[in-house]
C-alpha positions in Angstrom: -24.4 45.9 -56.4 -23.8 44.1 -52.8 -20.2 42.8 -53.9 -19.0 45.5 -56.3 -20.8 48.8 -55.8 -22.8 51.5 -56.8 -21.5 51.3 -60.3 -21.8 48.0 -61.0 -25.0 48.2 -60.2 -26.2 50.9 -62.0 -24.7 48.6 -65.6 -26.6 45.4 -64.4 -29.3 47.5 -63.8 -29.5 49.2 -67.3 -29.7 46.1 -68.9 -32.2 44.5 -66.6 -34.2 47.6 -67.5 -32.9 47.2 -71.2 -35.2 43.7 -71.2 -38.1 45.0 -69.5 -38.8 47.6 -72.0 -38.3 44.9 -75.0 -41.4 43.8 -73.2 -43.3 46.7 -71.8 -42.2 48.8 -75.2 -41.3 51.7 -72.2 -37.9 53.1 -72.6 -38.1 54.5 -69.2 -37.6 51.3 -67.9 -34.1 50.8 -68.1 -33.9 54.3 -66.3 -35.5 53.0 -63.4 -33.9 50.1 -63.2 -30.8 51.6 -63.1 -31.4 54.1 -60.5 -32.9 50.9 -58.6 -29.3 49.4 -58.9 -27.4 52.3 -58.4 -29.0 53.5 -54.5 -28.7 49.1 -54.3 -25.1 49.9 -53.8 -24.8 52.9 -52.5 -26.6 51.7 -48.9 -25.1 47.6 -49.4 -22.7 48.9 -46.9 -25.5 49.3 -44.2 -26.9 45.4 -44.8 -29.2 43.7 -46.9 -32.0 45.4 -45.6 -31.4 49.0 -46.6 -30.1 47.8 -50.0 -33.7 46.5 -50.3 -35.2 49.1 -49.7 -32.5 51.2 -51.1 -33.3 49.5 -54.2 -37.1 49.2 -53.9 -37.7 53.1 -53.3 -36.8 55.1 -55.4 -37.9 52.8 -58.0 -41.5 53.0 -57.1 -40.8 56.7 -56.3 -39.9 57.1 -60.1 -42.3 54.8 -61.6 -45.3 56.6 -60.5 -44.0 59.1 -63.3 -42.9 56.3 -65.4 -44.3 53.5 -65.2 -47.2 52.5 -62.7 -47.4 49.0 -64.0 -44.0 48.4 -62.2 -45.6 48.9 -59.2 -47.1 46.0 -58.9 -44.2 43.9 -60.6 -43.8 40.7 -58.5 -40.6 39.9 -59.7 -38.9 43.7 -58.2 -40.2 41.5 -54.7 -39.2 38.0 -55.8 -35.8 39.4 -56.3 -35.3 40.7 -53.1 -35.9 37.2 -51.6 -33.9 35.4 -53.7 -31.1 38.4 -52.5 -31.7 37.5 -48.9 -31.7 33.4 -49.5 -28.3 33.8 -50.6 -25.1 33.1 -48.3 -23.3 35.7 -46.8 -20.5 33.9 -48.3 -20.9 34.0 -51.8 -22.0 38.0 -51.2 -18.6 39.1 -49.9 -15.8 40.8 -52.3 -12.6 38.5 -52.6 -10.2 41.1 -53.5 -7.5 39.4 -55.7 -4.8 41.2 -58.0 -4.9 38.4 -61.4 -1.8 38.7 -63.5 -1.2 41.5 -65.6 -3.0 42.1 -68.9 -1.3 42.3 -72.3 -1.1 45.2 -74.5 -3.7 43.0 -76.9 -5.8 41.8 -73.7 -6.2 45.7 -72.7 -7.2 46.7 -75.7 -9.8 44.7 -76.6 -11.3 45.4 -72.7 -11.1 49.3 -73.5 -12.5 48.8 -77.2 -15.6 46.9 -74.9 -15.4 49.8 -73.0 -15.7 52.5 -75.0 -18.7 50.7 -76.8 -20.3 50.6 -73.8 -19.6 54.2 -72.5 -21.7 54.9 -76.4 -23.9 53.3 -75.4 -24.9 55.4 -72.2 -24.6 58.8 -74.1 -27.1 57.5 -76.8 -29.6 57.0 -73.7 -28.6 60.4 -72.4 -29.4 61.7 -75.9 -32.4 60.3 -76.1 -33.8 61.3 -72.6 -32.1 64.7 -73.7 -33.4 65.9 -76.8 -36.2 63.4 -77.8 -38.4 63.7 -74.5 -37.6 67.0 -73.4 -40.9 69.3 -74.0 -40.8 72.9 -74.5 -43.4 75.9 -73.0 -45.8 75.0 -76.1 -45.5 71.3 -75.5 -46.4 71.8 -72.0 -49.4 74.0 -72.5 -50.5 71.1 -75.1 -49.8 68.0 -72.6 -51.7 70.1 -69.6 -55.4 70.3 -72.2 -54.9 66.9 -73.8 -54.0 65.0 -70.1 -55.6 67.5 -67.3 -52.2 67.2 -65.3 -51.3 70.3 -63.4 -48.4 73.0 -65.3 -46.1 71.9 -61.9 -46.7 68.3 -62.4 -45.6 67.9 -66.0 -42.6 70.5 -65.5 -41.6 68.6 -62.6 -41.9 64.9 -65.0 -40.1 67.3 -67.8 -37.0 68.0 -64.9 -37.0 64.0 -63.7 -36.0 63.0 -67.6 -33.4 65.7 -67.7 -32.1 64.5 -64.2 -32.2 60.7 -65.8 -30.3 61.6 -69.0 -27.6 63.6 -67.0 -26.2 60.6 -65.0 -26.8 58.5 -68.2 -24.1 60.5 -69.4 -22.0 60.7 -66.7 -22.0 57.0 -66.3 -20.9 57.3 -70.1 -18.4 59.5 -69.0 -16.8 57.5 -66.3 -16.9 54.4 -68.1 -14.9 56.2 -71.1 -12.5 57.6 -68.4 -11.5 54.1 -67.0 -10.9 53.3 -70.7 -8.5 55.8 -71.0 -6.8 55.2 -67.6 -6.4 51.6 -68.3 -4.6 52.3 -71.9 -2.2 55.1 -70.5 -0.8 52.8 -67.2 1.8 51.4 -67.9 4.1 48.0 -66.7 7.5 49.2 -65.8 10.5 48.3 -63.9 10.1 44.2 -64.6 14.0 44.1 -64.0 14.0 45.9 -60.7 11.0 43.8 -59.4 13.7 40.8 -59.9 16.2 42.5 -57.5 13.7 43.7 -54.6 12.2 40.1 -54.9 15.9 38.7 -54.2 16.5 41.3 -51.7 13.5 40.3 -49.7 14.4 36.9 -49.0 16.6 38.2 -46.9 14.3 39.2 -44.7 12.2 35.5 -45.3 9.8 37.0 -47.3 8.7 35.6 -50.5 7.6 37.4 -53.7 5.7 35.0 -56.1 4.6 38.3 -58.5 5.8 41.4 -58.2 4.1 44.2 -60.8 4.9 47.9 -61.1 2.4 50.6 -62.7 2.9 54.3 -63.5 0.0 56.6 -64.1 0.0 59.5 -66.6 0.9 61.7 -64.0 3.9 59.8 -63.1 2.4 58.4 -59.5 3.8 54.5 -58.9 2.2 51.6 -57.5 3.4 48.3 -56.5 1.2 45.4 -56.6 2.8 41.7 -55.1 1.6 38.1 -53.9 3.9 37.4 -50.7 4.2 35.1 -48.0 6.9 34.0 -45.2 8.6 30.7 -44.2 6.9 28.6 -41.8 6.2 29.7 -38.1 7.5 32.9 -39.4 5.8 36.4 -39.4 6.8 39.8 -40.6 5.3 43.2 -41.0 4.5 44.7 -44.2 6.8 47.9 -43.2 9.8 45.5 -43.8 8.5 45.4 -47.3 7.9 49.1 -47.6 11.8 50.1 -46.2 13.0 47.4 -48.9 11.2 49.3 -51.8 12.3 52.8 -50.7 16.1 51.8 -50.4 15.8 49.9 -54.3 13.6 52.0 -55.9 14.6 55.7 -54.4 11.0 56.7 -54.0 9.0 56.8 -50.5 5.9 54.4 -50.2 3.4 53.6 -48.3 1.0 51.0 -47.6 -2.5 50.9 -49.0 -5.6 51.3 -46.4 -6.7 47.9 -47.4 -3.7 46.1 -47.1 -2.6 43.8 -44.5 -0.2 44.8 -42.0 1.1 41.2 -41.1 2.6 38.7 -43.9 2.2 35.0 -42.6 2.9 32.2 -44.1 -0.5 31.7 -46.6 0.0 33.7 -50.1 -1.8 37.6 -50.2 -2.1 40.3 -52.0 -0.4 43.9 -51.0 -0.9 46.7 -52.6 2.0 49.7 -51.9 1.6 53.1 -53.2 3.9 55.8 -54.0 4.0 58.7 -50.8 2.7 61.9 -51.6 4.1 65.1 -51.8 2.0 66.8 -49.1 0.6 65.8 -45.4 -2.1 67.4 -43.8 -3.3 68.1 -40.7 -7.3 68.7 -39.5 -9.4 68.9 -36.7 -13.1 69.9 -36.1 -14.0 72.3 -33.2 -18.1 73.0 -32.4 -20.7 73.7 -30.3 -24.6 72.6 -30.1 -26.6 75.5 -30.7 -28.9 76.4 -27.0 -31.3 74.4 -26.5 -30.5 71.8 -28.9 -29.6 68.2 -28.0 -27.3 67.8 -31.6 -25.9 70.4 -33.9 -27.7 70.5 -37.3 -24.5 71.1 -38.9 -22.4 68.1 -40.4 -18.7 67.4 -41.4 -16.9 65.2 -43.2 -12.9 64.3 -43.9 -12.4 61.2 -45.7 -9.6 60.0 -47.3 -10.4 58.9 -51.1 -8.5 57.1 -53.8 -5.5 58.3 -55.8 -4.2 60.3 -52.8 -7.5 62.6 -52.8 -8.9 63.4 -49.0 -12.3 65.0 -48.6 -13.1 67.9 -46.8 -17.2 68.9 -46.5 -19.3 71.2 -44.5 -23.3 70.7 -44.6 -25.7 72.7 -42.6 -29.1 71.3 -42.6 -32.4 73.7 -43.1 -33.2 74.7 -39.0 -31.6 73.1 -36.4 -32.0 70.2 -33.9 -32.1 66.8 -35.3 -33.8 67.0 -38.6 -31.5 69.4 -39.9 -29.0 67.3 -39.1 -30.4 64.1 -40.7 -30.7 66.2 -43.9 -27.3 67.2 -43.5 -25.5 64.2 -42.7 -27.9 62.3 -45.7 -25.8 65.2 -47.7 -22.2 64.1 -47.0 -23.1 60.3 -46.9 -24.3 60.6 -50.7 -21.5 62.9 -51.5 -18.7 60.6 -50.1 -20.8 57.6 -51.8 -20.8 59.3 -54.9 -16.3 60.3 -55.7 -16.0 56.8 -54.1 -17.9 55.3 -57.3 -16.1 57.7 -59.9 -18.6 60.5 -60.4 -16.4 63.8 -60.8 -17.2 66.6 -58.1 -19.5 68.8 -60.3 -21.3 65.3 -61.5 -22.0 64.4 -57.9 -23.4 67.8 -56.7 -25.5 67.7 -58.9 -26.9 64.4 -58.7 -27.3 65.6 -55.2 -29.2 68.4 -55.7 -31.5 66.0 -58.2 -32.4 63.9 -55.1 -32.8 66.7 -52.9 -35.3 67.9 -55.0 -37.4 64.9 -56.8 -37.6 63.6 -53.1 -39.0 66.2 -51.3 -42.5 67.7 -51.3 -41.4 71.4 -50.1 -38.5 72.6 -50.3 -35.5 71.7 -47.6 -32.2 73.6 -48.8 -28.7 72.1 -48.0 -25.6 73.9 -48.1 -22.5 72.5 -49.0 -18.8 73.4 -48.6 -16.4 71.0 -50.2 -12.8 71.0 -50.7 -11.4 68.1 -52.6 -7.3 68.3 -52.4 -4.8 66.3 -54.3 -2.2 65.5 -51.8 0.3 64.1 -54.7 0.0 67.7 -56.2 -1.1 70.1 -53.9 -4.3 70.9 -56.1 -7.7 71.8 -54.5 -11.6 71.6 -55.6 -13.4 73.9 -54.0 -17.2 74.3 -54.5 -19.5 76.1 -52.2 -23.3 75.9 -52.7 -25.2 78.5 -50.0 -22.0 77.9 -47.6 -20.0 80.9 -46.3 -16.6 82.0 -47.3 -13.5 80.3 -46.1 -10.3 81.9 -44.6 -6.5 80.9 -46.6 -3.9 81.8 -44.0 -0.4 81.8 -46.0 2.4 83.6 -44.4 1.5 87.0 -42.6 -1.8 87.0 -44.9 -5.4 85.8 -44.9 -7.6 85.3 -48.3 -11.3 85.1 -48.1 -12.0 82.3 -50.7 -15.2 81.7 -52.3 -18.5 83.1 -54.0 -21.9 82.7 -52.9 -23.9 79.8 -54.9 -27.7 79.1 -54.6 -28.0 75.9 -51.6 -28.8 72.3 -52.9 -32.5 71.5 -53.5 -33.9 74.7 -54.5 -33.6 74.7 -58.2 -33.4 72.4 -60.9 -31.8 74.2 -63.5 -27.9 75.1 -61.8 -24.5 73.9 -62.7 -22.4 74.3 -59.9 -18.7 75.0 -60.9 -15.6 73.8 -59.1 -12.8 76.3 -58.4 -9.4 75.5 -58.3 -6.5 76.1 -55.9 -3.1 75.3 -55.4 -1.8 75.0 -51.7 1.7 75.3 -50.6 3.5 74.3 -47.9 2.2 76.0 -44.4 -1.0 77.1 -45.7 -4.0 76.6 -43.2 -7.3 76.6 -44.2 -10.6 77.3 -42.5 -13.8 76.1 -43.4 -16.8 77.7 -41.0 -20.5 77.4 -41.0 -22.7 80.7 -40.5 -23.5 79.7 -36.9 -19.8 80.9 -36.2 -19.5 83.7 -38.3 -22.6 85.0 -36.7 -21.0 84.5 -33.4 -18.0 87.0 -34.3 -19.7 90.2 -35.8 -18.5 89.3 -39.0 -19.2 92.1 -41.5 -18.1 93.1 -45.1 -15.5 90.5 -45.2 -13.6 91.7 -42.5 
C-alpha cells in the first residue's frame, strides 16, 4: 500500500483476509482486511505513522461487528513493526516504463485480470444477497441475540457498504482490462524519424513507444539521455514531437524537466482541447478564526481536473476538519480509479459508520474532461451553480440529500458539455445568503 497505493492495497489485503478466514472459518475477514489495506494507502502519503494507524482503525472499528477475536490479533501489531524496520529505501516507488507488451503477453495479463475482477463480484454477491436480512430476519436476530433494532440494522447497512466496494473494486479491475486490450502501439516508423531528428539536438532516444487510447488521445513514452557535460530541457523534446507528429504535446506532471546525461524515463502527453482558468475568493465568517467551508482544484489523470466545494456541519474549525476530511477522501478516491458516483458513495459510507450522531457534509463537485469538454457534476445538500455563456446565465443543479445522513441513496452524476467562453460558478450558502437570493433569481 506504501509503494503503490490505495488499490494495491486493498488486493493484498483481500487475500491476507482470504487466509485468515481459512483459519477463523469468518468470511468477514477478508473484508476487513481489505478496508485495513485500502485506508493503508490512502494516508501513506502522510508517513508511516498515519498508514498505521490508517490501517489499524478502521479495522478494529469494523471488527467489533465482525470479528472481536481480531482485536486482540498480535500479528495486525507485529506487522506494523516489521512496516517500520524496513528502509525507507526499499519503501519508495521506482517509476520505470519496461518495454512494451505483446499482443499474447497482454492478453494473458487481461485474461488474469478479468478472473480476478470475478472474483471481487462473487464477494460482492455474497455480502449482497446471502447476509443481507430482511424486516422479519431482523425481528428474529433482535429475540434470539438481545441486540437493539438500530444495532443490527446498522450491522445489516455495514455488509451492504462492504459488498458495494467489493464490486467496485471488481469493476475497476475489469475496466483496466479493457483499457489495456483497446491501447494500441502505433507509429513505430515515425518514432525512427523523431529519434534521428533529436540527435540533432544531442539528445538520445534508446526506446521510443507511441499509444493511442479508444478515444483517440496519444501518448509518447521514451528512455533519453544527452552527451557528456551536456544538458537540455525536455521542451526541446516536446517542439521536436509537435513539428513530426502535427499534434501539440505536453509534458507529464511527473516528468523531468532537465535530460542529463544518465538514461530516464519521460512520459509526453497529447494537449488538450480546452484550458481553464480558476480562482477562489472567501471570507471567514464573524467571529471565526477559519472558514468551515473547503475547496479543492486538482488536476487528475487522463486530462480530468477537479473542482469541489465542502461545507462542514457549523462553523469554526470542526466544520472545517469535517470538510477538508471530505475533499481529501474524495481526491484519494478518482486518484485510485473509483468512478465519481462510486466514490461518493463510499464517502457517505464512512461518514456514516464513523460517526455516533449525525454530522452532514455537503458536496459540490464538477469533474471536467479537458480533452473533450465534458463535465460531472454532482451536488449532495450544495446550492445551485451559475453557467454564464454569452449574454445568458443557467442555474445548474438539483437539490440532493448532504453526505452522512442516510444509508440508502444513490447519488447520480449529471452531465455537461462546456464550450469555449463558458464561466462557471460554484458558491456555498454563506454567499448566497449574503445576496438576498430568492426563487432563483
Amino acid at each position: 500500500a506504501n509503494r503503490y497505493g490505495a488499490g494495491a492495497g486493498a488486493v493484498c489485503g483481500t487475500l491476507c483476509g482470504a487466509v485468515l478466514a481459512l483459519f477463523s472459518n469468518n468470511i468477514a475477514d477478508v473484508g476487513v482486511v481489505c478496508i485495513g489495506g485500502m485506508m493503508a494507502g490512502f494516508f501513506a502519503v502522510l508517513g508511516r505513522a498515519a498508514s498505521c494507524l490508517g490501517f489499524i482503525a478502521p479495522m478494529a472499528g469494523i471488527s467489533a461487528f465482525y470479528s472481536r477475536q481480531m482485536l486482540t490479533n498480535w500479528q495486525v501489531l507485529a506487522g506494523c513493526l516489521i512496516y517500520f524496520l524496513i528502509p525507507l529505501s526499499l519503501l519508495k516507488e521506482e517509476k520505470r516504463i519496461g518495454k512494451p507488451l505483446r499482443r499474447k503477453e497482454t492478453d494473458i495479463v487481461c485474461r488474469q485480470l478479468v478472473q480476478m475482477s470475478e472474483s471481487f463480484k462473487m464477494l460482492s454477491n455474497y455480502f449482497n444477497d446471502r447476509n443481507l436480512m430482511n424486516k422479519q430476519a431482523i425481528a428474529q436476530a433482535v429475540k434470539t441475540s438481545g441486540a437493539s433494532v438500530e444495532w443490527i440494522e446498522k450491522y445489516n447497512d455495514s455488509q451492504k457498504a462492504i459488498g458495494a466496494q467489493f464490486a467496485q473494486m471488481g469493476k475497476m479491475i475489469q475496466n483496466t482490462a479493457n483499457q489495456l486490450k483497446e491501447v494500441q502501439i502505433i507509429n513505430s516508423r515515425q518514432a525512427k524519424e523523431i529519434t534521428r531528428n533529436l540527435k540533432f539536438h544531442k539528445i538520445y532516444a534508446k526506446r521510443m513507444t507511441f499509444f493511442e487510447y479508444p478515444s483517440g488521445r496519444r501518448e509518447v513514452y521514451m528512455n533519453v539521455k544527452t552527451t557528456k557535460n551536456h544538458y537540455v530541457s525536455a521542451k526541446e523534446i516536446v517542439s521536436c514531437l509537435n513539428k513530426e507528429t502535427s499534434r501539440k504535446w505536453r509534458m507529464s506532471s511527473d516528468c523531468k524537466n532537465v535530460i542529463n546525461q544518465t538514461y530516464a524515463d519521460l512520459v509526453f502527453e497529447e494537449e488538450p482541447r480546452y484550458q481553464v482558468f480558476h480562482g477562489i475568493a472567501r471570507v471567514t465568517k464573524f467571529g471565526e478564526e477559519v472558514s468551515g467551508d473547503s475547496f479543492s482544484i486538482k488536476t487528475l489523470t487522463n486530462g480530468r481536473v477537479l473542482f469541489c466545494l465542502s461545507d462542514g456541519m457549523g462553523s469554526g474549525r470542526k466544520a472545517y476538519l469535517e470538510s477538508q476530511m471530505t475533499l481529501d477522501l474524495l481526491e484519494q478516491l478518482l486518484e485510485t480509479g473509483f468512478e465519481l458516483e462510486a466514490a461518493t458513495d463510499f464517502i457517505n459510507h464512512v461518514l456514516l459508520f464513523s460517526r455516533k450522531d449525525q454530522h452532514p457534509t455537503t458536496l459540490d463537485i464538477c469533474l471536467l474532461d479537458l480533452y473533450t469538454g465534458e463535465a460531472s457534476l454532482i451536488k449532495m445538500g450544495a446550492p445551485k451553480s451559475f453557467l454564464k455563456r454569452k449574454n445568458e446565465t443557467q442555474i445548474i443543479g438539483n437539490f440532493q440529500i448532504p453526505l452522512g445522513m442516510i444509508y440508502e441513496r444513490t447519488y447520480k452524476a449529471c452531465p455537461m458539455q462546456f464550450e469555449d467562453g463558458d464561466s462557471y460558478v460554484m458558491v456555498t450558502d454563506g454567499v448566497l445568503d449574503q445576496m438576498n437570493y430568492r426563487n432563483g433569481e
